[in-house]
VMD Tcl script that builds the backbone (N, CA, C; Angstrom):
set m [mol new atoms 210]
animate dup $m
set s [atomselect $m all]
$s set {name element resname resid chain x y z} {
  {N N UNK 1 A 36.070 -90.173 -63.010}
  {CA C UNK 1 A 37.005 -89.695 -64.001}
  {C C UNK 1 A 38.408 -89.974 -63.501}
  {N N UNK 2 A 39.533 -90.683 -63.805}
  {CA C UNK 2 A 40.876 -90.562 -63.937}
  {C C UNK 2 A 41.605 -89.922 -64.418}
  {N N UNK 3 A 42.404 -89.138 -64.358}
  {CA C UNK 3 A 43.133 -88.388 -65.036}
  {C C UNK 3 A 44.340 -89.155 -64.051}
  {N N UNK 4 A 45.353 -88.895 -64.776}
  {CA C UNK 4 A 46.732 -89.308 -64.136}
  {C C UNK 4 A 48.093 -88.071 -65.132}
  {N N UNK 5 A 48.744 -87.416 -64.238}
  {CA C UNK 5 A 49.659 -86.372 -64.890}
  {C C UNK 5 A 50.963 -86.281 -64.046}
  {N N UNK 6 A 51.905 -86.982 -65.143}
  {CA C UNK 6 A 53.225 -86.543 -63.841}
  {C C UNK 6 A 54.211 -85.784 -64.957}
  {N N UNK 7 A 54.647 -84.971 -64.308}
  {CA C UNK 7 A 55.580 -83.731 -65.041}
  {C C UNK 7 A 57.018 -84.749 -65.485}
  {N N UNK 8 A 57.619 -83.921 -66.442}
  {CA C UNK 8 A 58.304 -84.236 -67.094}
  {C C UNK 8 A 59.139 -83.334 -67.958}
  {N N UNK 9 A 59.940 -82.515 -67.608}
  {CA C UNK 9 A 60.708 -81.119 -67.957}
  {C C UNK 9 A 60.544 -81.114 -69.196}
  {N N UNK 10 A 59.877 -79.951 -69.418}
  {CA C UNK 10 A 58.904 -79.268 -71.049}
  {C C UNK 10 A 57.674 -79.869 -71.221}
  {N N UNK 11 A 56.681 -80.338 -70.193}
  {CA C UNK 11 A 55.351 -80.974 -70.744}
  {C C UNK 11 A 55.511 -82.140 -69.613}
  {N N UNK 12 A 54.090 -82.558 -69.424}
  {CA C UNK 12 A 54.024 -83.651 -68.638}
  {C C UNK 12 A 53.122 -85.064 -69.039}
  {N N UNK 13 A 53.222 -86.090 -69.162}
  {CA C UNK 13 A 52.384 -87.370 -69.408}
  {C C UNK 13 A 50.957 -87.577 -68.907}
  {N N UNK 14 A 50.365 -87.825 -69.594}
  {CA C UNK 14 A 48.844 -87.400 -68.944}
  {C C UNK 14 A 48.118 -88.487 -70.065}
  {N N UNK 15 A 47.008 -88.969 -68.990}
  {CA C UNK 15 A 46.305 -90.199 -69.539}
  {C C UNK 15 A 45.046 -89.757 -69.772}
  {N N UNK 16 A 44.867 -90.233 -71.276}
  {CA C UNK 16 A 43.108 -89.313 -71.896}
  {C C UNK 16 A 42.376 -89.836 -71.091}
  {N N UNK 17 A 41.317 -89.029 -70.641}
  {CA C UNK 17 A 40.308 -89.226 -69.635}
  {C C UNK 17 A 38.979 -89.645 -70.607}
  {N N UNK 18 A 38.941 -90.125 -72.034}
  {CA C UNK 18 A 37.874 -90.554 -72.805}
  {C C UNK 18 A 38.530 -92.449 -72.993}
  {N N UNK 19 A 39.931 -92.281 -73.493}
  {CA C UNK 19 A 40.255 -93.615 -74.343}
  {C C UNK 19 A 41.347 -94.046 -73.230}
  {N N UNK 20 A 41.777 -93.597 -72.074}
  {CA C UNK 20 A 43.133 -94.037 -71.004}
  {C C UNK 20 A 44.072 -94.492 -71.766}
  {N N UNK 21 A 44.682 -93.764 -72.872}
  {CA C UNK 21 A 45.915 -94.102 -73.776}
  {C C UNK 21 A 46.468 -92.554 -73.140}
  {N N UNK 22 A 48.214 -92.702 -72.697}
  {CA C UNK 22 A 49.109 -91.819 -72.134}
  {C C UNK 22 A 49.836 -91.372 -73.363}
  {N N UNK 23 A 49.646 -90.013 -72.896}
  {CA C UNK 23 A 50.064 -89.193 -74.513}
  {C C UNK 23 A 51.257 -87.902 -73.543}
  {N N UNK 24 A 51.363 -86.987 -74.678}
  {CA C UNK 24 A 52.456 -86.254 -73.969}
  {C C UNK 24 A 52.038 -84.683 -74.152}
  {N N UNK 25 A 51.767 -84.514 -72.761}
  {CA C UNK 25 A 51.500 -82.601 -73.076}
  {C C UNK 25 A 52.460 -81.922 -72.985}
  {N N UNK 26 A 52.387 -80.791 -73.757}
  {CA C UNK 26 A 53.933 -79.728 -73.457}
  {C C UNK 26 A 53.669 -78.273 -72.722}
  {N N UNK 27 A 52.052 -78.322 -72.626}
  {CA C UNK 27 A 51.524 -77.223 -71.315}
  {C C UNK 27 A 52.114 -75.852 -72.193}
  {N N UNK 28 A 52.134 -75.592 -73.847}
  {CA C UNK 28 A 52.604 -74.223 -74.549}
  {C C UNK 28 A 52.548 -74.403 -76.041}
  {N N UNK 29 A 52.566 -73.445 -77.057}
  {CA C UNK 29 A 52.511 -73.050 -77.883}
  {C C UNK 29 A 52.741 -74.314 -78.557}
  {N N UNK 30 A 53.850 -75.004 -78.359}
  {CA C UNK 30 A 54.706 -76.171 -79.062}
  {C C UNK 30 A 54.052 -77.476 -78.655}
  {N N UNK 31 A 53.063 -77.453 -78.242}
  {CA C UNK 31 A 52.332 -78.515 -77.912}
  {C C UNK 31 A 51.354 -79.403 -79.040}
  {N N UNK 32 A 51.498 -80.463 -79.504}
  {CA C UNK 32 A 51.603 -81.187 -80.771}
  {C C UNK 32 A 49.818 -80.571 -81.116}
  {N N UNK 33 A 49.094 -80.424 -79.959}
  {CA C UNK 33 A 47.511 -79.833 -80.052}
  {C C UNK 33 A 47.630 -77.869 -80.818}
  {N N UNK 34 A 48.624 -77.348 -80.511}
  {CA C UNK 34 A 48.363 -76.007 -80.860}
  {C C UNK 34 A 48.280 -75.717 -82.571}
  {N N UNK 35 A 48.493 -76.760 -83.010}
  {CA C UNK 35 A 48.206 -76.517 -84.822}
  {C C UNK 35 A 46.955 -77.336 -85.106}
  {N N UNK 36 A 46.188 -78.041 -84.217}
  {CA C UNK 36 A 45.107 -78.051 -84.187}
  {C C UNK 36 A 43.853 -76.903 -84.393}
  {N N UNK 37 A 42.994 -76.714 -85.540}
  {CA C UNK 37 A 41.767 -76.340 -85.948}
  {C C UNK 37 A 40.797 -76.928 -84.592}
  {N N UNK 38 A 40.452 -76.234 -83.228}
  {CA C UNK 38 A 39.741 -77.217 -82.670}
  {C C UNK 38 A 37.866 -76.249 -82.421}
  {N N UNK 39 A 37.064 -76.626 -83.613}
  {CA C UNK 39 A 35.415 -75.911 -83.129}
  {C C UNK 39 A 35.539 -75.169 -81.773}
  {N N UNK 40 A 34.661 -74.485 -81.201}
  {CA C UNK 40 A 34.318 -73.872 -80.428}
  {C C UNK 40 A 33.618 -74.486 -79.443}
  {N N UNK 41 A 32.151 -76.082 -80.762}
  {CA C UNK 41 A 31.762 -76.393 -79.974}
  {C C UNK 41 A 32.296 -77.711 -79.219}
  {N N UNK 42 A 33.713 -78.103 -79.808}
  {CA C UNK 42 A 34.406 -79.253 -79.533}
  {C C UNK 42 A 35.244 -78.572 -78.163}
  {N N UNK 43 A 35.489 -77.181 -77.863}
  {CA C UNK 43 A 35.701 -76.723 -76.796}
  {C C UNK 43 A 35.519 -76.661 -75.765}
  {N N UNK 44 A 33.747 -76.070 -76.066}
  {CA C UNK 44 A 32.662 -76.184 -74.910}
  {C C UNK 44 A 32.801 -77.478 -74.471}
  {N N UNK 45 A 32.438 -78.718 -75.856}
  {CA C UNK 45 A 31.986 -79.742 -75.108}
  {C C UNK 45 A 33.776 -80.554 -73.912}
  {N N UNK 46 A 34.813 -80.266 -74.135}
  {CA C UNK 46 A 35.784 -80.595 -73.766}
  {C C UNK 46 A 35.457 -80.269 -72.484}
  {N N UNK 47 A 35.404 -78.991 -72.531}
  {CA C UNK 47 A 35.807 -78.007 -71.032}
  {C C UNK 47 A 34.562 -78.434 -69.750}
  {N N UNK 48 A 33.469 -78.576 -70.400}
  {CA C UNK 48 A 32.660 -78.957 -69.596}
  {C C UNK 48 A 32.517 -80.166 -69.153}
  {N N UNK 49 A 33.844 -81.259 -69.626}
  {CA C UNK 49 A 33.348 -82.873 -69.150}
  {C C UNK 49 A 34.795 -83.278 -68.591}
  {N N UNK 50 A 35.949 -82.462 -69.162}
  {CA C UNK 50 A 36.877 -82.884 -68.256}
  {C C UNK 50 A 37.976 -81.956 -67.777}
  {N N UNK 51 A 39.241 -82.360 -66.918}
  {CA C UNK 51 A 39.829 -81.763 -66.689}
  {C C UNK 51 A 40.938 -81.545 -67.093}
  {N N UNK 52 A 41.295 -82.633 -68.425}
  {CA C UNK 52 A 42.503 -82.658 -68.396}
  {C C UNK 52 A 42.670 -82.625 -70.487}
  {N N UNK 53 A 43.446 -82.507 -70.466}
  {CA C UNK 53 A 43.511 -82.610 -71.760}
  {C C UNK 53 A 43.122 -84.008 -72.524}
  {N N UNK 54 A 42.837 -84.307 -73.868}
  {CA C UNK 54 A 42.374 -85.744 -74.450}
  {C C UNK 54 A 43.508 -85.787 -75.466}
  {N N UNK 55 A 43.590 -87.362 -76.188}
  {CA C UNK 55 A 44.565 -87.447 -76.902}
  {C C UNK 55 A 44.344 -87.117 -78.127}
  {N N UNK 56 A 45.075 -87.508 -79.042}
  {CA C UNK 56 A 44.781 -86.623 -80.651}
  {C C UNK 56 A 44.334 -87.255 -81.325}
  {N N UNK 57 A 44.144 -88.959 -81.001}
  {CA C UNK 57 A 43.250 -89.690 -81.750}
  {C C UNK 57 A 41.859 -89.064 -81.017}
  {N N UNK 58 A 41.342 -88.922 -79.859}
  {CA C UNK 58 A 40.171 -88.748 -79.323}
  {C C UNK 58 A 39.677 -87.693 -79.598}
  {N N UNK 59 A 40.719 -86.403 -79.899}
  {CA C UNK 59 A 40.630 -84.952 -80.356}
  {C C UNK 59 A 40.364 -84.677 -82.285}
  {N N UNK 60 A 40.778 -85.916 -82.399}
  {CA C UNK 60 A 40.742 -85.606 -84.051}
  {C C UNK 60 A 38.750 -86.157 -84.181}
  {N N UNK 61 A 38.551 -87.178 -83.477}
  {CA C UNK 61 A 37.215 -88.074 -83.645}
  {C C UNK 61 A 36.498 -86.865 -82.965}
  {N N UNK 62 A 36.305 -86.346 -82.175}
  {CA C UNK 62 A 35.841 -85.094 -81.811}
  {C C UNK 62 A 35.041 -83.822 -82.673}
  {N N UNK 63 A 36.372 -83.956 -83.628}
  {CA C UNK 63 A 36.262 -82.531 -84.868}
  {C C UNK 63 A 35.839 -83.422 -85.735}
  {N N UNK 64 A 36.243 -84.526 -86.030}
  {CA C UNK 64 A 35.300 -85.237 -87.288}
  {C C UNK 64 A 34.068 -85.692 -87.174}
  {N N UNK 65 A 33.589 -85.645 -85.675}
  {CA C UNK 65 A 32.096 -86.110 -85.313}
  {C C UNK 65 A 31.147 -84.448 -85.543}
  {N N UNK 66 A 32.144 -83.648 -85.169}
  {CA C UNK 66 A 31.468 -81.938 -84.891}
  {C C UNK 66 A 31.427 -81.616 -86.774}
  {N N UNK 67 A 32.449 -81.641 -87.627}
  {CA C UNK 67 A 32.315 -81.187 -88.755}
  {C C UNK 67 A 31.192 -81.771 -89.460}
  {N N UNK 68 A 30.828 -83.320 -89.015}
  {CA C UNK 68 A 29.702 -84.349 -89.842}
  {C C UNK 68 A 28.250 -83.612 -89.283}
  {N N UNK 69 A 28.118 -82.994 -88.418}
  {CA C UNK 69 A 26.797 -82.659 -88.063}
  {C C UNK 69 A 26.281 -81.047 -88.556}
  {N N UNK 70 A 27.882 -80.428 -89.036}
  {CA C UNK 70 A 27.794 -79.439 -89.551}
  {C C UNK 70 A 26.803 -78.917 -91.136}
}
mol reanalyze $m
mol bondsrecalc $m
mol representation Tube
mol addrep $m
């Protein structure tokens, strides 16, 4: 697994550990993910495979793979 994260005052750059496209975390409320709808089981399955956050194309395919099986 790669993850790569270097800070960056209000959020830090961090490379999705599914697609290695560098996106931008803000590590709070204002973070482009917190108006995200994200399943419970798109949670589980997150938390248990990596460490780092994923990007919002990889996060959106996520919830649209979890809602289709619904």
């Amino acid at each position: 697994m790669h993850t790569h994260e270097q800070e960056n005052g209000g959020g830090r750059t961090v490379v999705c550990p599914i697609c290695g496209k560098e996106f931008r975390c803000a590590l709070s409320h204002e973070c482009w993910c917190s108006g995200k709808k994200i399943p419970e089981d798109v949670r589980d399955y997150l938390a248990a495979r990596y460490e780092s956050c994923v990007c919002s194309d990889c996060l959106d395919r996520l919830i649209g793979q979890a809602a289709a099986t619904r």
